[in-house]
C-alpha positions in Angstrom: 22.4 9.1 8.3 19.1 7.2 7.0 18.8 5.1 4.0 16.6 5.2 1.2 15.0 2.6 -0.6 13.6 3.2 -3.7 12.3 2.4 -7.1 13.8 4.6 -9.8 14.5 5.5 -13.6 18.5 6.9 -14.1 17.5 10.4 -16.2 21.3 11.1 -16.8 24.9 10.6 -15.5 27.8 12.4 -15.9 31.5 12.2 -14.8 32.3 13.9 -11.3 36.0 13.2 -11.2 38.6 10.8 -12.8 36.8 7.8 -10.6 33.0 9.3 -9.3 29.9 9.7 -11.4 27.0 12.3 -10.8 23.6 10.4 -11.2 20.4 12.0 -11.9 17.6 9.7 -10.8 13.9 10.0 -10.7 12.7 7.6 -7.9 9.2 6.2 -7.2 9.0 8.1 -3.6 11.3 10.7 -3.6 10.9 12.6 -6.6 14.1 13.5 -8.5 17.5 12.8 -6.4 21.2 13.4 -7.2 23.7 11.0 -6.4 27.4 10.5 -6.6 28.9 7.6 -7.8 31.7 6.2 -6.0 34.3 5.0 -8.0 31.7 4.4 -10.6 33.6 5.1 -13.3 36.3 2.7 -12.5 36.6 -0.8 -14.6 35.2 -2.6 -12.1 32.9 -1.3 -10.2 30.2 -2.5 -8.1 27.4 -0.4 -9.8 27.9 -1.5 -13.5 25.2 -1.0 -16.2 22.9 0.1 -13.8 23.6 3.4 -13.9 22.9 4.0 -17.5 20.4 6.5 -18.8 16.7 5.0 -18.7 17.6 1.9 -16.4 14.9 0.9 -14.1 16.4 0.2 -10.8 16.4 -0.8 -7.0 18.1 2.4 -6.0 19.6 2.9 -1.9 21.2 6.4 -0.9 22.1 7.8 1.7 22.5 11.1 3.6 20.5 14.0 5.4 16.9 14.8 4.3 16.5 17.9 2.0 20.0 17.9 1.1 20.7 18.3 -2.7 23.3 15.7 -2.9 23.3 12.0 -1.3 25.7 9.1 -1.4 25.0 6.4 -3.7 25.0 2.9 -1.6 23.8 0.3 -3.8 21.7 -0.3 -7.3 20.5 -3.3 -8.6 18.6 -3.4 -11.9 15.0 -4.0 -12.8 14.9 -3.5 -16.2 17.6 -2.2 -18.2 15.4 -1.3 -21.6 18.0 -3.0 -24.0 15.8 -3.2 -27.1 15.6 0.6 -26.8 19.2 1.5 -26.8 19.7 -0.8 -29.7 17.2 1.1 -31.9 18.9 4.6 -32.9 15.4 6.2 -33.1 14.1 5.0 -29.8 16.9 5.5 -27.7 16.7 9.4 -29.0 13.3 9.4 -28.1 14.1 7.7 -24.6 16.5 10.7 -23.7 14.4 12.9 -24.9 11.7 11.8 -22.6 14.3 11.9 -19.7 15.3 15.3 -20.8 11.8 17.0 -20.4 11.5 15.3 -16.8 14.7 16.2 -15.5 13.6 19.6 -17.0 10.2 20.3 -16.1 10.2 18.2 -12.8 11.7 20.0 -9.7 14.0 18.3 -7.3 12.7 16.8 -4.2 9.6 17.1 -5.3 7.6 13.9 -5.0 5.5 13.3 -7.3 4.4 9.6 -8.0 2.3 10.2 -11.5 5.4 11.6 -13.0 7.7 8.3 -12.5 4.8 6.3 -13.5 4.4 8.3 -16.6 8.2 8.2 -17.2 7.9 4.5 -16.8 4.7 3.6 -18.9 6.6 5.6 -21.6 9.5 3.7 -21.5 7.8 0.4 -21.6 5.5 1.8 -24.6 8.9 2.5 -26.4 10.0 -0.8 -26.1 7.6 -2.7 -27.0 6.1 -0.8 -30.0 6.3 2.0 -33.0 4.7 4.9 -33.5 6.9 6.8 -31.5 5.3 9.9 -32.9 2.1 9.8 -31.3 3.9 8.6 -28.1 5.9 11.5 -27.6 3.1 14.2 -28.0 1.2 11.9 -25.7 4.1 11.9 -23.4 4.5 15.9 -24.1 1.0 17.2 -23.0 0.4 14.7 -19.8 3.7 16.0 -18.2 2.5 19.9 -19.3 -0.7 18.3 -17.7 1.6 17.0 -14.2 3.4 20.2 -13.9 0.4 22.1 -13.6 0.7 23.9 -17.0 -2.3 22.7 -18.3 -3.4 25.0 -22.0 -7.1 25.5 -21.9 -9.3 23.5 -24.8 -12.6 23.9 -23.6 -13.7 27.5 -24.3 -12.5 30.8 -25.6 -9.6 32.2 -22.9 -10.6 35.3 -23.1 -14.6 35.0 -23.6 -15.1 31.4 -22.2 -17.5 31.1 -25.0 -17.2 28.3 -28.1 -14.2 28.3 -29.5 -16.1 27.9 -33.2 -15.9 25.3 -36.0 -13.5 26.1 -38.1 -9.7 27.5 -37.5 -9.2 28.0 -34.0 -6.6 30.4 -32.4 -3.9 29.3 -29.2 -2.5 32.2 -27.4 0.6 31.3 -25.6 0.3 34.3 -23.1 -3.2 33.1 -22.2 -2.2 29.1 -22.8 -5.6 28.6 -24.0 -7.6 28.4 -27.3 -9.1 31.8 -28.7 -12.2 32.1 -30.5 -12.7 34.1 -34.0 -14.3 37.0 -32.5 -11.7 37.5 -29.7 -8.8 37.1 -32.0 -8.9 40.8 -32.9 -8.4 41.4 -29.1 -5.4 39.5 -28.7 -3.8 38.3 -31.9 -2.8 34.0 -31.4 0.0 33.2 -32.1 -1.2 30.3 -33.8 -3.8 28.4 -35.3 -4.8 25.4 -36.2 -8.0 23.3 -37.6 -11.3 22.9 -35.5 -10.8 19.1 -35.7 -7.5 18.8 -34.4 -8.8 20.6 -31.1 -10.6 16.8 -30.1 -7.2 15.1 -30.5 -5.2 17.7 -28.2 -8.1 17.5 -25.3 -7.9 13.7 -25.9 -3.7 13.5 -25.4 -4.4 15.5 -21.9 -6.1 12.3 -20.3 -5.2 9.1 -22.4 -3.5 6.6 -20.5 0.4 5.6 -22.1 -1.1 2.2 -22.7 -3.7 3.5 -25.0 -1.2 5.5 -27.3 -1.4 2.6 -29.9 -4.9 3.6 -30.5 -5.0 7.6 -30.9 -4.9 7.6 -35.1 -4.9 11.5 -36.3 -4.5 12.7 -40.1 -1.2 14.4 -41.1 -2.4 17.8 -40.7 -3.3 17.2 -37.4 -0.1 15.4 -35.7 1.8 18.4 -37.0 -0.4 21.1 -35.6 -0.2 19.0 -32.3 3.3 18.8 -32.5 3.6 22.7 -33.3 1.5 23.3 -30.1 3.1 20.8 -27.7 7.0 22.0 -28.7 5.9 25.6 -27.8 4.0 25.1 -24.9 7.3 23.3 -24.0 9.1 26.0 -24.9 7.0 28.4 -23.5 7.9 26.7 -19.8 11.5 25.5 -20.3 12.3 29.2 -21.9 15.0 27.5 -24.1 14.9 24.4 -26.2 16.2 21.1 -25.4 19.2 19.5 -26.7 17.8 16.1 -27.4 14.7 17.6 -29.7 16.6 18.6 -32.4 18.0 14.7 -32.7 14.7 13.5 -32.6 13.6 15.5 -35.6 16.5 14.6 -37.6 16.5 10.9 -36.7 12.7 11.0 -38.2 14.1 12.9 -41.3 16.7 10.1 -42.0 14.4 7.4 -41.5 11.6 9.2 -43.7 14.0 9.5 -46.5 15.4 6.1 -46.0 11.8 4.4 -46.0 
């Protein structure tokens, strides 16, 4: 049976059997892989922490192309993203990010700009705050990767201006809807004319950049209305990590 050698970011593990583990991985070459663990969950056991949720990794496998399960043969770590599992805010917003890729990301299904957007993310959550703006950042370039792009430039229906004051999103259409086409098909929401320049630039700004995208209050929750329902709108159910997220922010809000 071949090997394979490979970068790649653990999304989740869970246990197989009294001794195995079931690893979710999302590799640099391969796309998303599942592995089991021998005697991983034993005491002492040759993987050890590399196997935890969001650790970067040198990753070997092994066992027939296109099969749905390999054999985990050895993983050594890169980068094991400490600082964010010892922030309880981060590490909610690191499993959330790992959630909507193991989600919206097929397996074996290679597809390079999603593990580098995966692990841009991760670094940007390490190293700084505003974890707001990161995760709607993170939210509409992998909507962008999976091909479920919403439309910003024009009217869905029309392809005219989409106006200058309160503009409409369809869901059905996943694009913007002007004033004069909203009588045809009723949006199912709206939001304000200048949050529309923030939205078109979260489809293209590189994870690096995050730091700088600054929006007013208004806007970062109409972004974050649209976003979680586009989301929703392709997952068909919600995920379990969001509602954490929200309530994390809460506590931390109130707190501060």
């Amino acid at each position: 049976m071949p090997l394979f050698n490979t970068e790649a970011i653990v999304l989740r593990s869970i246990n197989l059997s009294e001794t195995d583990k079931l690893v979710t991985f999302l590799t640099s070459h391969y796309g998303k892989v599942k592995c089991v663990a021998k005697a991983a969950r034993k005491m002492k056991n040759r993987f050890g922490a590399a196997l935890e949720p969001m650790s970067h990794i040198r990753l070997i496998y092994f066992g027939k192309e296109n099969q749905t399960l390999y054999r985990l043969n050895h993983s050594d770590i890169i980068h094991s993203f400490q600082p964010i599992r010892d922030d309880l805010r981060k590490i909610y917003t690191g499993v959330y990010f790992n959630e909507l890729i193991d989600t919206m990301i097929p397996e074996a299904h290679p597809d390079p700009h999603a593990y580098q957007l995966l692990l841009e993310s991760l670094l940007a959550l390490e190293s700084r705050d505003g974890l707001e703006t990161l995760s709607r950042l993170f939210e509409m370039r992998l909507i962008v990767l999976t091909g479920y792009t919403p439309q910003l430039s024009y009217c869905s229906i029309c392809k005219g201006s989409p106006g200058t004051d309160r503009i409409g999103f369809s869901f059905e259409r996943r694009g913007i809807v002007c004033e004069p086409c909203s009588f045809k098909a009723q949006p199912e929401m709206r939001f304000h004319a200048g949050t529309l320049k923030y939205l078109k630039k979260l489809k293209t700004m590189d994870v690096k950049h995050a730091s700088r995208l600054k929006y007013p209050n208004h806007a970062e929750i109409e972004i974050e209305r649209l976003t979680h329902r586009l989301i929703l709108s392709y997952t068909g159910r919600e995920l379990k990590s969001y509602p954490f997220i929200k309530n994390m922010a809460n506590i931390m809000d109130t707190e501060l």
